[in-house]
BAMIZA-465409 format. One line per field, with one value per residue (C-alpha): residue in three letters; x, y, z. Coordinates in Angstrom, 3 decimals, m for minus. Each point is the difference from the previous one (the first is absolute). Layout:
N
type [ala / ...]
u [X / ...]
v [Y / ...]
w [Z / ...]
This chain:
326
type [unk / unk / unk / unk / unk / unk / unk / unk / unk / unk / unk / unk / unk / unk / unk / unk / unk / unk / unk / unk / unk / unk / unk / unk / unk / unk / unk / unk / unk / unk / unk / unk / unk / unk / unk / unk / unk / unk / unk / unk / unk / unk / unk / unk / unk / unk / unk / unk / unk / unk / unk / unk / unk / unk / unk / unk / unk / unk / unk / unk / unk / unk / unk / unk / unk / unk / unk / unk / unk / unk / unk / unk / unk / unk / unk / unk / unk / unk / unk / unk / unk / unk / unk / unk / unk / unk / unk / unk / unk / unk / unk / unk / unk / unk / unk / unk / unk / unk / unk / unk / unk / unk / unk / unk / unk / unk / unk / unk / unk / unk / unk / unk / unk / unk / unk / unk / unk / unk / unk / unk / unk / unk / unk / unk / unk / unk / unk / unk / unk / unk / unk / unk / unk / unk / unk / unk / unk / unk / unk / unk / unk / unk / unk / unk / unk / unk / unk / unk / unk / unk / unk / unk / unk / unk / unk / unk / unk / unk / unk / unk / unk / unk / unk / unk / unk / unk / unk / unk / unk / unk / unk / unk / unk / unk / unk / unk / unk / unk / unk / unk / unk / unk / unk / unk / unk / unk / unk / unk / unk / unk / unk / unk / unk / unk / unk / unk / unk / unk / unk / unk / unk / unk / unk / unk / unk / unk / unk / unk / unk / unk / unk / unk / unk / unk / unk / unk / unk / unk / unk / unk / unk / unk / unk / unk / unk / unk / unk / unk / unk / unk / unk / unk / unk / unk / unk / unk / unk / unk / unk / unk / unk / unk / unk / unk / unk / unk / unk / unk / unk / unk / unk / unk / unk / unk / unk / unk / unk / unk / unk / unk / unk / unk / unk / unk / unk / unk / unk / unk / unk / unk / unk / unk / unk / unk / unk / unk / unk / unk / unk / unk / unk / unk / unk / unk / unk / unk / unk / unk / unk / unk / unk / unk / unk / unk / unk / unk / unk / unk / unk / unk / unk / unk / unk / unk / unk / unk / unk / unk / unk / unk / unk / unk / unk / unk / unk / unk / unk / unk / unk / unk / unk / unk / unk / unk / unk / unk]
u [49.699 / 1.683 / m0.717 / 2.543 / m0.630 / 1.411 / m2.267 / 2.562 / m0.609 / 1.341 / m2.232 / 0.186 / m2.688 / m1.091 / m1.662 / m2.511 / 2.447 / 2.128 / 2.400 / 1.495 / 1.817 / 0.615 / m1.051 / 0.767 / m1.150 / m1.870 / m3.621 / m1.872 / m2.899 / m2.510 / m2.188 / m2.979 / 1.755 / 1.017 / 3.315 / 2.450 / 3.354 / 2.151 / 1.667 / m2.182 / 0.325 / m3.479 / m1.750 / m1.415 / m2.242 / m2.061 / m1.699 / m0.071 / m3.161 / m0.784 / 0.880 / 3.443 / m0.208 / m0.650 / 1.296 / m1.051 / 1.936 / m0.554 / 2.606 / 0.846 / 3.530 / 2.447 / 2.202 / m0.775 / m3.296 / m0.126 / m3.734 / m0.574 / m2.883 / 1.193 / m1.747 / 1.510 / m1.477 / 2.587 / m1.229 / 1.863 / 1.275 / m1.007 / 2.894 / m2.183 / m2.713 / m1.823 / m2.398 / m2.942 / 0.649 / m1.597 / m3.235 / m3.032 / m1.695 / 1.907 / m1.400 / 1.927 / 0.693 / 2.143 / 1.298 / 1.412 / 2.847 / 1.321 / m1.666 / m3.058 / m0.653 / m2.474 / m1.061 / m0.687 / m1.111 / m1.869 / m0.324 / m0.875 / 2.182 / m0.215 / 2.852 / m0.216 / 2.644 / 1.618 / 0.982 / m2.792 / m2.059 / m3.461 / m0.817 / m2.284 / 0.921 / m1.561 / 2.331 / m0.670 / m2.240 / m1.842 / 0.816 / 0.309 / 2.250 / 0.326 / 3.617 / 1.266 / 3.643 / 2.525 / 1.651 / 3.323 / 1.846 / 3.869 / 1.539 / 0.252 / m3.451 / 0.126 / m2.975 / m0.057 / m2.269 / 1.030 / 0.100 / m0.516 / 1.234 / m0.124 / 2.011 / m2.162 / 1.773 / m1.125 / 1.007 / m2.139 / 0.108 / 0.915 / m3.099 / m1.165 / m3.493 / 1.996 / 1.399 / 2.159 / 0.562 / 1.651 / 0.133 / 0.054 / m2.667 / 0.729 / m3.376 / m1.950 / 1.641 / 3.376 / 2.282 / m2.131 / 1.033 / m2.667 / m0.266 / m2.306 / m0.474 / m2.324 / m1.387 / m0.836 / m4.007 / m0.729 / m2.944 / m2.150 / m0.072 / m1.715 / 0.025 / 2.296 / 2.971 / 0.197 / m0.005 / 3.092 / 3.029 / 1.399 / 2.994 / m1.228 / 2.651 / m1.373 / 1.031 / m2.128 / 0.613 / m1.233 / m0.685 / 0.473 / 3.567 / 2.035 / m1.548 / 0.465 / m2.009 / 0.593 / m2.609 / m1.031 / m3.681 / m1.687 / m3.122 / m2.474 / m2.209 / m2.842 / 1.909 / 0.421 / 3.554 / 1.823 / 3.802 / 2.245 / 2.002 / 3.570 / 0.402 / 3.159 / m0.134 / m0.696 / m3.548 / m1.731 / m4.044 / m2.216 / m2.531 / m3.022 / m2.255 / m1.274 / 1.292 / m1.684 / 0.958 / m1.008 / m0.030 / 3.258 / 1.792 / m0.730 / m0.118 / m2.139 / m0.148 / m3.686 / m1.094 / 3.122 / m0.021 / 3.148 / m0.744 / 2.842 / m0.055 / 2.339 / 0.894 / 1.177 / 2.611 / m0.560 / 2.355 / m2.504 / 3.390 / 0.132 / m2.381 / m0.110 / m2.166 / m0.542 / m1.817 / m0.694 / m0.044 / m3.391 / 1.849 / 2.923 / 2.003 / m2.665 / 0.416 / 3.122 / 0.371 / 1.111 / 1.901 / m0.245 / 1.373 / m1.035 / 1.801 / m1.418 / 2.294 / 0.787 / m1.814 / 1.618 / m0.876 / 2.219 / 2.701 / 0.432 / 2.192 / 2.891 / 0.010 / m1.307 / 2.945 / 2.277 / m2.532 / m0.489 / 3.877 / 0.787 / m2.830 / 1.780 / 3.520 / m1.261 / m1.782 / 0.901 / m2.576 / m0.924 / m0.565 / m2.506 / m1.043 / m1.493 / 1.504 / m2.713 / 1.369 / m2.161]
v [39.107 / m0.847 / 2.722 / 0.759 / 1.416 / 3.426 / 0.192 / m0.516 / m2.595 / m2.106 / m1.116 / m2.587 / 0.815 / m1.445 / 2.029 / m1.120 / 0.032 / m2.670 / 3.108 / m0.386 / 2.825 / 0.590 / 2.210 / 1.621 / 2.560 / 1.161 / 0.235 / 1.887 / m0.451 / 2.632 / m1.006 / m0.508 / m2.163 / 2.125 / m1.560 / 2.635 / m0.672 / 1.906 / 2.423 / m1.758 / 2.395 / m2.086 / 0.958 / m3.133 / m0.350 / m3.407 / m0.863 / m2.847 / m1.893 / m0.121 / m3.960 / 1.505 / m3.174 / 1.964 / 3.909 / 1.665 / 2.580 / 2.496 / 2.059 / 1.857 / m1.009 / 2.560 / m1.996 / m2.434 / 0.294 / 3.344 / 1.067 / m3.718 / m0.724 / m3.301 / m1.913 / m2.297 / m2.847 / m1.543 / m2.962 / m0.808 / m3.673 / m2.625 / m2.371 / m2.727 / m1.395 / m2.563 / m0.857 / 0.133 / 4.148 / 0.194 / m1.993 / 2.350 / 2.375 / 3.124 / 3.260 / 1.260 / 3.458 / 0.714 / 2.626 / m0.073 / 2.422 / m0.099 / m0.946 / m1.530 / 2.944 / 1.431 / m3.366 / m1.011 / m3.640 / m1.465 / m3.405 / m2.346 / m2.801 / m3.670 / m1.420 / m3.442 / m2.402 / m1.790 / 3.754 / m0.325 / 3.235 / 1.227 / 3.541 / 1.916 / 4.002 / 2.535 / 3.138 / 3.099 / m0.166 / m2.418 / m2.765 / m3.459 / m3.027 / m3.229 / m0.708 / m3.405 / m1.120 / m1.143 / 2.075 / m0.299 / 1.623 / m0.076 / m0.013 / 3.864 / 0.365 / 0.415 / m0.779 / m1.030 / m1.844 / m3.463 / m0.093 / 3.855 / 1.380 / 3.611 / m1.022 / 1.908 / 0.006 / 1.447 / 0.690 / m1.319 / 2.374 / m1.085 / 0.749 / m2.449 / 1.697 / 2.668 / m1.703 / 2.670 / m1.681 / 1.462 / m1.762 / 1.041 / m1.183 / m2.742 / 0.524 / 2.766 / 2.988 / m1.699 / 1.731 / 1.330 / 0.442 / m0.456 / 0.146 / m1.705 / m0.151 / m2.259 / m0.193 / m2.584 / m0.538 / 0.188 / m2.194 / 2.895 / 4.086 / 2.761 / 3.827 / 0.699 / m1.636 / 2.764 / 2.692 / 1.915 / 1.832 / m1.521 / 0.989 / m0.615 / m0.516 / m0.121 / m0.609 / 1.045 / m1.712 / 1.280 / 3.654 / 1.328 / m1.422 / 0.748 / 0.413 / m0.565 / 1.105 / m0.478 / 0.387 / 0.246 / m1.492 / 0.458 / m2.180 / 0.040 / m2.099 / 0.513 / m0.494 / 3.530 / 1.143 / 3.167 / m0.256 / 2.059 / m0.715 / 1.233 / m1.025 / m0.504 / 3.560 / 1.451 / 0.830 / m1.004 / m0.396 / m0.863 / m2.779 / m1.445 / m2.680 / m2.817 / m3.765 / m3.232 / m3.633 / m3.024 / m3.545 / m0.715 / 2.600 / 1.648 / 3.928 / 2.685 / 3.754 / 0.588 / 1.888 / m0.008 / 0.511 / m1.845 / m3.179 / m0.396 / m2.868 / m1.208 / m2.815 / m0.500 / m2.791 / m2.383 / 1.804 / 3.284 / 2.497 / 0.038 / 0.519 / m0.509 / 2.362 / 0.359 / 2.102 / 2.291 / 3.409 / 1.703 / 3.706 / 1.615 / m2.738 / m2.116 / m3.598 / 0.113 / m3.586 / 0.639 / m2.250 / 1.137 / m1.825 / 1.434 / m0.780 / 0.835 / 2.144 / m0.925 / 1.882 / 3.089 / m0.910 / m3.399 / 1.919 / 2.882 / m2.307 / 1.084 / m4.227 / m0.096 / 1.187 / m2.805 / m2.814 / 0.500 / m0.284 / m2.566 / m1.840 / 1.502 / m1.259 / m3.618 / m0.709 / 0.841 / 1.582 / m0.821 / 2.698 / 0.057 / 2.853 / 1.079 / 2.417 / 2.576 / 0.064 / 2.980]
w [69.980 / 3.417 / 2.677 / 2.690 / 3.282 / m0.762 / m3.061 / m2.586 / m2.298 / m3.321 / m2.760 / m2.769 / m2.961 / m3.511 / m2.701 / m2.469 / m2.673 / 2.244 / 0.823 / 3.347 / 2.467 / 4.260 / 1.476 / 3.921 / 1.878 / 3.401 / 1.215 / 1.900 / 1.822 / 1.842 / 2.817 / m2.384 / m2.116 / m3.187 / m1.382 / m2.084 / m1.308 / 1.074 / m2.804 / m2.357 / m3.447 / m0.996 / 3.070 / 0.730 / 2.956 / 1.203 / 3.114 / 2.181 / 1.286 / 3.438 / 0.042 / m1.526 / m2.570 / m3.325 / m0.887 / m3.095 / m2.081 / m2.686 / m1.973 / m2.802 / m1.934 / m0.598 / m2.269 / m2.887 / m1.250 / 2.059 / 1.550 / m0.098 / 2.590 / 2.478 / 2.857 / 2.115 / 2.299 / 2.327 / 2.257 / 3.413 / m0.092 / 2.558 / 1.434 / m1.709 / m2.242 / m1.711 / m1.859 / 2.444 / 0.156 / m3.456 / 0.799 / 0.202 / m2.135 / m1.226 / m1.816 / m2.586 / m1.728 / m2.899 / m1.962 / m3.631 / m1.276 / m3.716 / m3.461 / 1.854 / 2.087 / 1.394 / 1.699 / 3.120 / 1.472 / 3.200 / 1.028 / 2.417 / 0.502 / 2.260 / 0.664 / 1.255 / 2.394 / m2.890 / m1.789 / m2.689 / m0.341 / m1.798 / m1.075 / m1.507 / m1.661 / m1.104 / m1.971 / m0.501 / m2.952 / 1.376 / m1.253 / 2.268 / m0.088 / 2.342 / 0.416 / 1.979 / 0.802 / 2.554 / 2.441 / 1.600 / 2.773 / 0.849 / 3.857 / m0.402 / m1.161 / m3.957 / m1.556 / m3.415 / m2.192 / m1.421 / m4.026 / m0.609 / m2.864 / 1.475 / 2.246 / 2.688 / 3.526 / 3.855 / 2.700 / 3.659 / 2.982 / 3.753 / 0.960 / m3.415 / m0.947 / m2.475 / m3.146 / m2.520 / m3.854 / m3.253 / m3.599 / m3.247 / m3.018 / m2.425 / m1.548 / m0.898 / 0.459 / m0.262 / 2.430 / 2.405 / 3.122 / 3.145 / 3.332 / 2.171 / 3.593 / 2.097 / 3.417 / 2.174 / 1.032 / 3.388 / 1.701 / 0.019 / 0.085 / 1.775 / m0.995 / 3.339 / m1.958 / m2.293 / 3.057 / 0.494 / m2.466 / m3.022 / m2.401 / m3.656 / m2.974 / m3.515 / m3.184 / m3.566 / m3.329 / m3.273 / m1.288 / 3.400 / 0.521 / 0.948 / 3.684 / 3.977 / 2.398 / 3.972 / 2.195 / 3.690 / 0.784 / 3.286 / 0.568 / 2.606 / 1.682 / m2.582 / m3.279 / m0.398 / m1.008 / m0.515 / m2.549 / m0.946 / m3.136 / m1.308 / m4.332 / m1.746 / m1.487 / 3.543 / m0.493 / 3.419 / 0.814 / 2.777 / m0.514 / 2.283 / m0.363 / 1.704 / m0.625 / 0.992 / 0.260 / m0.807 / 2.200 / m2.484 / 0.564 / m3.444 / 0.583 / m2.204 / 0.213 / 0.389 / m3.535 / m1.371 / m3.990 / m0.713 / 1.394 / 2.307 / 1.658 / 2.852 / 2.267 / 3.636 / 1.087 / 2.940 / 2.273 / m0.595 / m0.784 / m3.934 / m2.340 / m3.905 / m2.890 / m3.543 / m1.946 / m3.336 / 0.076 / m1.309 / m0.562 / m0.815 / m1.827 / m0.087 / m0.768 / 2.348 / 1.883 / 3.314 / 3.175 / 3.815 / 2.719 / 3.907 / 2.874 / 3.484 / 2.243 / 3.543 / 2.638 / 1.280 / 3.771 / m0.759 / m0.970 / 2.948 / 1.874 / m2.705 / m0.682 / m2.856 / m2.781 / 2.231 / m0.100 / m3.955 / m0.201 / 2.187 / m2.140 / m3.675 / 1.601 / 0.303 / m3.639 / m3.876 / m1.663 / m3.943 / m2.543 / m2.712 / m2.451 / m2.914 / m2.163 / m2.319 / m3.531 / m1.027]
């Protein structure tokens, strides 16, 4: 998707199924970063990190496979990148939607300077794997791996601690469809990181599909946080905990009974869960990605919608998504 000053934009996609179509429209964008399309039947609605490298989306189709559940991760392109962008360690979370639903993954990935990477996994049921390959990375920063057979493709950010990746299974559950997003480690991590508002997008696989919920966070200086959610159907709720985090950036909600379990990229503006839920549809597998909103007092100088689109005017983002078959 290229971006144009004004907002309006043109898109090129690809569908699982190899389908192809192109799209245009035009964005908006309020001062806290909530993007809407504008006479958008689907009512999609994303936000944009406060490094304004990675938006998220959720919406509902209206056509097709109508009631269809949808989120969206676009990355910002960099003018550049190599090889050396990938190098590091990178948390992973990903979500599973078709036949091998409900499913979700983590991992923990090194990637070294020559492309070749170790992992280790974990899923949903708990089972574990240790995966190793090569990774490569084009001039616009695709990242694909060398020799897969699921053909699984990303997408880097410009800030390059947010990686986006769809594919579809060739094993297993043949014809799954996934989508996984990973985040950059950062040297180290203190509870402060996690202090301020974030917009929350998520996605549930499973019985409980098909689901969205967006989200606004605020956390304070102690952990504590206060939400408040809107769900696909409209149903809304008001949640409170407290969340810690570890010296690797891997987040926890204090007591939680699902298990949801989250991590925080390098840049400190987008954050990555799974997790099961323990009622209602229980057994649901569930994908949320955060994005931490710009602070109001940086945005009373009225700069702050022209600096985002000066940015948007300059770059092309890339779209991926995964699509709930339930």
């Amino acid at each position: 998707m290229t971006v144009n000053p004004d907002g309006t934009f043109t898109a090129t996609t690809i569908e699982s199924d190899g389908s192809t179509d192109n799209l245009s429209g035009t964005l908006s964008i309020s001062s806290d970063g909530i993007v809407t399309l504008q006479g958008d039947p689907e009512n999609i609605k994303g936000s944009l990190d406060s490094g304004k490298t990675v938006m998220a989306w959720t919406g509902t189709w209206d056509s097709g496979s109508v009631g269809t559940t949808e989120l969206k991760v676009f990355t910002k392109k960099a003018a550049s990148y190599s090889l050396s962008d990938l190098v590091g360690t990178w948390e992973g979370n990903s979500l599973a939607s078709g036949p091998g639903a409900p499913w979700w993954e983590r991992s923990t990935m090194t990637v070294n300077a020559d492309g070749t990477f170790t992992a280790t996994t974990i899923e949903y049921d708990g089972s574990t794997d240790n995966l190793s390959g090569i990774l490569s990375i084009s001039s616009d920063g695709i990242v694909t791996v060398q020799g897969d057979p699921e053909s699984l493709k990303g997408s880097l950010d410009s800030g390059k601690t947010v990686m986006a990746w769809t594919g579809t299974w060739d094993s297993g559950s043949v014809g799954t469809t996934e989508l996984k997003v990973f985040t950059k480690k950062a040297a180290s991590y203190s509870l402060s990181d996690l202090v301020g508002t974030w917009e929350g997008n998520s996605l549930a696989s499973g019985p409980g599909a098909p689901w969205w919920e967006r989200s606004t966070m605020t956390v304070n200086a102690d952990g504590t946080f206060t939400a408040t959610t809107i769900e696909s159907d409209g149903s809304t709720d008001n949640l409170s905990g407290t969340l810690s985090i570890s010296s690797g950036g891997i987040v926890t909600v204090l007591g939680d009974p699902e298990g949801l379990k989250g991590s925080l990229d390098a840049g400190k503006t987008v954050m990555t869960w799974t997790g099961t839920w323990d009622s209602g549809s229980v057994g649901t597998t569930e994908l949320k990605v955060f994005t931490s909103i710009v602070r109001l007092e940086n945005c009373r100088t009225g700069t702050f919608y022209k600096k985002l689109i000066k940015i948007a005017g300059c770059c092309i983002f890339c779209l991926t998504l995964s699509k709930n078959r339930h």
